[in-house]
Residue, then its C-alpha position, 0 to 999 in steps of 0.5 A: x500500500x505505501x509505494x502504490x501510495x507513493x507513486x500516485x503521491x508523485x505521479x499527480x504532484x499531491x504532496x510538495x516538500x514543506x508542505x503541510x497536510x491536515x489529515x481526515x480522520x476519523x478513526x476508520x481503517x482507511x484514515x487510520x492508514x493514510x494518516x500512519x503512512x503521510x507520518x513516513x514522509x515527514x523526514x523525507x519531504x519534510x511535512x508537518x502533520x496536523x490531523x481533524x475530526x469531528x464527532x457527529x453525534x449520531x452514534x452516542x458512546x461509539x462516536x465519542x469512543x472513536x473520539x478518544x481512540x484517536x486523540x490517543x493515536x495522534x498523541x503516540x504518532x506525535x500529531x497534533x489533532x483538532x476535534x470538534x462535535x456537531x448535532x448532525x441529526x439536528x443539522x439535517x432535520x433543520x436543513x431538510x437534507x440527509x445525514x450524510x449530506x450534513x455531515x458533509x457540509x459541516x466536515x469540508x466547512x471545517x477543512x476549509x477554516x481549520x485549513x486557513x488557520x493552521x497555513x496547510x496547502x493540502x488537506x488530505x482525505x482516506x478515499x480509495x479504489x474501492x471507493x471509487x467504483x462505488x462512485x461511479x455506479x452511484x452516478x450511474x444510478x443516479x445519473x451523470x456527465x462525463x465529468x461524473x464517471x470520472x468519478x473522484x479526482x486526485x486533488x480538487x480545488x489545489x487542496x483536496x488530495x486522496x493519496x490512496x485513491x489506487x489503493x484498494x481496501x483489501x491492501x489497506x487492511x493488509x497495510x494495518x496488519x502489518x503495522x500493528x495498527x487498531x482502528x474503528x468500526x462504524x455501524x452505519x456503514x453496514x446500513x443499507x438505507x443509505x444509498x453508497x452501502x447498498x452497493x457496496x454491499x448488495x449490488x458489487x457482490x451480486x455483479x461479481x457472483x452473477x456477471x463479472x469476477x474481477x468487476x472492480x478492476x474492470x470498472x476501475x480500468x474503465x475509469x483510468x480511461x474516462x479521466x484520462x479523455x477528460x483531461x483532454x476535453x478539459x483543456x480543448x474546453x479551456x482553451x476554446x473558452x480563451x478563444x471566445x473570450x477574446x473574440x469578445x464573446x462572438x456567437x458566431x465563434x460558439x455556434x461553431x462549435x462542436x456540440x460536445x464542447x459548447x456545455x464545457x466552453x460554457x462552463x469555463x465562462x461561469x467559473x470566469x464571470x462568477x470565480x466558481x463552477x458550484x451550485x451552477x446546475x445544467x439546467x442553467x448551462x442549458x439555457x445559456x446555451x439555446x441563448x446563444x444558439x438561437x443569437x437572437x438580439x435582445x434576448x437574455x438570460x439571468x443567471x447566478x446574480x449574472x446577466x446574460x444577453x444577445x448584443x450585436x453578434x456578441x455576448x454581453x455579460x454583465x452582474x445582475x444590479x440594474x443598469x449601470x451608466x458610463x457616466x451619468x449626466x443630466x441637463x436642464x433645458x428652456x426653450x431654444x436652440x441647444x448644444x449638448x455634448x456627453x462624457x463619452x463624445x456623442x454631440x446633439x443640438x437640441x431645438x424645444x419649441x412651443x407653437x399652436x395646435x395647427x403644427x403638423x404633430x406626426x412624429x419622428x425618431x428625431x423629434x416628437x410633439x408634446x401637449x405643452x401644458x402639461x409640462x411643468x418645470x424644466x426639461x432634463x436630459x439624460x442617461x438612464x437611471x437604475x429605477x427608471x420606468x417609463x409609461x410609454x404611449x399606446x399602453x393605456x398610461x401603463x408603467x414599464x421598467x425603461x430595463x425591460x423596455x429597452x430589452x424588447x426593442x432589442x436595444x443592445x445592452x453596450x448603447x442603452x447607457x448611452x441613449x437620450x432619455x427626456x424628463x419633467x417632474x421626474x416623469x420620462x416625456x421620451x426615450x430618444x429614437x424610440x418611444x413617447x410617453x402617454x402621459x405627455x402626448x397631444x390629445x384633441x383638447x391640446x392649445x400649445x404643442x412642444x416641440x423636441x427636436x434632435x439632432x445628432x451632430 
């Protein structure tokens, strides 16, 4: 068991000279084993060993017996160890998930702060090959992608390492014999409400009686040959999603693709924009990618707190917080002639004008016609704020988001910042080139019409 240790140790770069490793243990063979074994190296690739357990709670006098079993182990290997207890039971009852899932949750909390604490670059957990096989019938059963055949990684997130993961549990018991070492026995793990044992238990021992001897090398080889593909497709992925995000998102450039890599692009842009791949179901890769293989302008997709939206042959990505101006501006206007220049460049002359109710009042993207008694006040003319809402003419005086409106005029998400928007009394009268207000329009009773004219120089 050690060499195999060893050499899965070097050949996957899990452990670097210096580093220190936090060791899982619970007091099972398996991490009774790994902890012994990382002591070996301790000289040699001078680690500091530092060792995590938590009492559950669910097994009374046992779970506290394993508890005082390894604070002594780690007293005699000269390990420093940290214990913590947690109501499990109770966990999983007030988040309404199984045991085992809260146990989970609270274990990898903890890895992750004690980790932090003690400066440790590795955190080092007794999954093995045996393990493994049942992960993968798991997904199976339950249903998976590629990425879940794969089954479990040798290191995950640069921290996570399973040392033993080519082991099998045969030789880890084999490996504790030899060195005169005791270790626990959890119950629960002969029950077979829980999903994992009953493979283990039930269905690996049917599959080797009625079909397969030797099932667990077999789906064991079959696993060795889907992370070795996988690896390639990851960087095929990666490397396509560099590509893309060069080309400023180009839908064209995705819909090219190959069918196969369009889902792993789209998963290198999530851990891009959001910094991680979790809680990122593929349900929401999906709609992603019929947005983008449908190109159609104006449609969007919000997802995990991001907006995601078809511009002018682009992808536009953006955080879902309402929009936000290049640089907001605003100017009050009389009537006359005025010049207008914005922070970004654009230039307009504007012409407000009062005339009689003869003027000829069929409007234009460059100019409309209002009742000129409604309007109270100065003029502003502006960028686009967050809470903006617009009652635009031909809804009854309905309110809609200026956001939504915008988005079904398939106006692209880079010129919305830059739009025109007219107001008075904080009412908007006009959305430059797009749409009148009905609050402000000229009706049958009207006596003076004004008259907003621009021009874009």
């Amino acid at each position: 068991m050690f060499e195999k240790m060893l050499q899965t140790i070097e050949k996957h770069q899990l452990v670097r000279p210096g580093d220190r490793v936090l060791v899982a243990l619970s007091g099972g063979p398996d991490s009774v084993a790994l902890l012994h074994a990382l002591t070996r190296l301790r000289e040699s690739l001078s680690l500091e060993i530092f060792a995590v357990h938590l009492n559950h709670r669910i097994r009374g006098a046992d779970a506290d017996a394993d508890e005082a079993y390894v604070l002594k182990l780690c007293q005699e290997m000269g390990v420093p160890l940290h214990t913590y207890k947690e109501d499990i039971p109770g966990l999983s009852k007030r988040l309404r998930i199984t045991e085992e899932e809260a146990g989970r949750k609270v274990r990898y909390e903890i890895f992750e702060q004690l980790s932090r604490d003690l400066g440790c670059q590795r955190v080092a957990v007794a999954q093995h090959r045996d393990d493994q096989v049942e992960t993968f019938l798991m997904r199976i059963i339950r249903g998976s992608g590629l990425d879940g055949l794969g089954a479990i990684a040798y290191m995950r997130e640069g921290k996570y390492i399973r040392p033993l993961l080519d082991v099998t549990k045969e030789e880890i018991l084999g490996y504790l014999r030899e060195n005169h070492l005791e270790s626990r026995t959890d119950h629960t793990n002969f029950e077979t409400h829980y999903l994992r044992n009953k493979i283990r238990l039930e269905l690996i021992p049917e599959l080797k009686k009625g079909y397969n001897p030797n099932i667990t090398a077999t789906i064991s080889r079959n696993i060795d040959i889907i992370q070795e593909e996988l690896s390639y497709i990851r960087e095929e992925g990666l490397r396509l999603y560099g590509i893309f995000k060069t080309r400023d998102y180009e839908v064209a450039f995705f819909q090219d693709l190959h069918p196969g890599l369009k889902g792993r692009v789209l998963r290198n842009l999530m851990a891009d924009v959001k910094g991680d791949i979790k809680n990122v179901s593929g349900g929401e890769i999906s709609q992603l990618r019929e947005l983008l293989e449908q190109g159609v302008p104006g449609k969007y997709r919000t997802i995990q707190g991001f907006h995601f939206e078809i511009g002018q042959g682009r992808l536009l990505v953006d955080r879902e917080a309402g929009p936000v101006s290049l640089t907001d501006f605003s100017h009050e206007l009389g009537e006359g002639t005025h010049r207008i220049e914005t922070p970004w460049g654009d230039r307009y002359q504007v012409v407000i004008k009062v005339t009689g109710p003869r003027e000829r009042v069929k409007g234009s993207p460059g100019q409309i016609y209002v009742d000129a008694d409604k309007i109270k006040g100065p003029i502003v003319v502006r960028n686009r704020r967050q809470s903006d809402r617009l009652r635009p003419i031909g809804m009854g005086g309905k309110s809609k988001k200026l956001k939504d409106f915008m988005i079904d005029e398939k106006i692209p998400r880079e010129n919305r910042d830059k739009i025109l928007i007219f107001e008075n009394s904080k009412e908007i009268i006009w959305v430059y080139g797009y749409r009148l207000s009905e609050v402000f329009k000229v009706e049958e009773t009207t006596l003076k019409i004004l008259k907003i004219e621009v021009i874009k120089l």
